[in-house]
N, C-alpha and C positions, 0 to 999 in steps of 0.2 A: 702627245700624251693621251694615254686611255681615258676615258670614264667608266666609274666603278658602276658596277650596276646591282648589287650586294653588299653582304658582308661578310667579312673572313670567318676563318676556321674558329681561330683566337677567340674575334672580340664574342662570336658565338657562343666558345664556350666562356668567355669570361662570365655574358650575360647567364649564361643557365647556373654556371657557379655559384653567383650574386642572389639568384629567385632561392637556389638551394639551402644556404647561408639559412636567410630571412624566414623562410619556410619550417627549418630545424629550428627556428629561433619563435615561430609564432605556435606551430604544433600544441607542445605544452598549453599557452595561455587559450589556446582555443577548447585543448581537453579540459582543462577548469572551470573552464566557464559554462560547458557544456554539463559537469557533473554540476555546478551551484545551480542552474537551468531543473536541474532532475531532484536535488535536494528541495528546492521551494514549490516542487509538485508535489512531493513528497510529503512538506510541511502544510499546502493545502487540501491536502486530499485529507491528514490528519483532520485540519479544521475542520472538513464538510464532514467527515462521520463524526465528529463528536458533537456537531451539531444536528446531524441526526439523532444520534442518542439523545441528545436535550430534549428532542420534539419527541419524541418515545416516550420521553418521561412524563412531558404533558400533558400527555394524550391517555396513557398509562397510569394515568394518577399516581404521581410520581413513583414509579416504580421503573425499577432497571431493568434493562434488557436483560435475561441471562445467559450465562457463556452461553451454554448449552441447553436448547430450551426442551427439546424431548427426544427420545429416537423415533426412528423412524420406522416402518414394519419391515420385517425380517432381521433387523440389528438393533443398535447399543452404542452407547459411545464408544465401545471396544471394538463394537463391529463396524465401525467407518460410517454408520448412516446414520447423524442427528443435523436438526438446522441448532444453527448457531447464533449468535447476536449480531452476526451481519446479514443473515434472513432476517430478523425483527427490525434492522436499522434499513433494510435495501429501501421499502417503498417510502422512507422521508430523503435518503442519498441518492435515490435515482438513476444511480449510474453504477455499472458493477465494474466500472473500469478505475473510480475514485477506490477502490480496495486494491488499487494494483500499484506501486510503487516501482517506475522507471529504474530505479538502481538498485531494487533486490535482483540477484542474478533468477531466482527461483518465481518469479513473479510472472509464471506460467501455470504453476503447478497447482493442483486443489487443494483446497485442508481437508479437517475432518468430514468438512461434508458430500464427499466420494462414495457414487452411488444413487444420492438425493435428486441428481438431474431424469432420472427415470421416473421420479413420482412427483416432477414439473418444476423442482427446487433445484437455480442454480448453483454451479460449481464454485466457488469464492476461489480465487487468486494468493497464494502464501503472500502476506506484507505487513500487514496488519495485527495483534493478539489485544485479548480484552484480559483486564486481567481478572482471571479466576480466584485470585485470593480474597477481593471482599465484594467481590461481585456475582460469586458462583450461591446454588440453590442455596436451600437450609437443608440439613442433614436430615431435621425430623418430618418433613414432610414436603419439598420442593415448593417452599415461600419463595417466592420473588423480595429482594432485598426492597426496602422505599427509602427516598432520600432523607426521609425524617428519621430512618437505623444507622445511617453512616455517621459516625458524629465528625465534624473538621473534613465533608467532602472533598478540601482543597490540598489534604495530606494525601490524599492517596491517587493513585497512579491507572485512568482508567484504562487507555491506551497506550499501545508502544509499538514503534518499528520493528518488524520483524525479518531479518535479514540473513538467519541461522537456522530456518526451521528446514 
């Protein structure tokens, strides 16, 4: 009688069968876990700008950062060159990579502030919007809002993921 010194065609392919099975059966739970991984970066990176804004506000005697804080020379907010409320929040956030959100597909791409890296101000990342409704100037003269004007600060919406822009 022989000795085997291998193994067959079969049990070969039974075995890559078996890894294939198992593999079509983990795929799935590995992309989930992967996107929940990207979500709670997501959700921290939320916490660190809004805790820069808090320290803004501090510092600013309580006063809000706004959207849009001026333009810039040669434009307007129409003309793509203003810093924004994440130049006012960068130097307490530190990091221009917490304004990037893992799972916006667009979280390459710059916002309004396109242009601004030529006069030293960088490019923000789409992921993030502040919201301009009770956080934007005063009409009659570009007042910064203070937390003592917002009455019930806990109604309103300062921050939002932004996944659409």
């Amino acid at each position: 009688m022989r000795k085997r010194a291998g193994f067959t065609l079969i049990e070969l392919l039974v075995v890559i069968a078996i890894i294939a099975i198992l593999a079509a059966i983990l795929f799935p739970v590995f992309a989930q876990s992967l996107e929940k991984a990207r979500q709670t970066t997501c959700l921290s990176n939320l916490k660190q700008i809004g805790t820069g804004a808090t320290m803004y506000l501090q510092d600013w005697d309580e006063t809000y950062p706004l959207n849009r804080v001026y333009a810039l020379q040669g434009g307007a907010a129409c003309g793509q060159k203003v810093l924004t409320w994440k130049t006012a929040t960068l130097p307490y956030v530190k990091n221009i990579g917490v304004y990037r959100c893992p799972s916006n597909p667009r979280n390459t791409q710059g916002d309004e502030t396109k242009g601004a890296e030529a006069l030293g101000y960088p490019t923000f990342p789409i992921s993030y919007s502040y919201s301009g409704s009770i956080l934007w100037t005063d009409v009659r003269g570009q007042i910064p809002l203070t937390a003592a004007q917002v009455p019930e600060t806990t109604r309103y919406i300062m921050l939002v993921e932004n996944l659409n822009t």
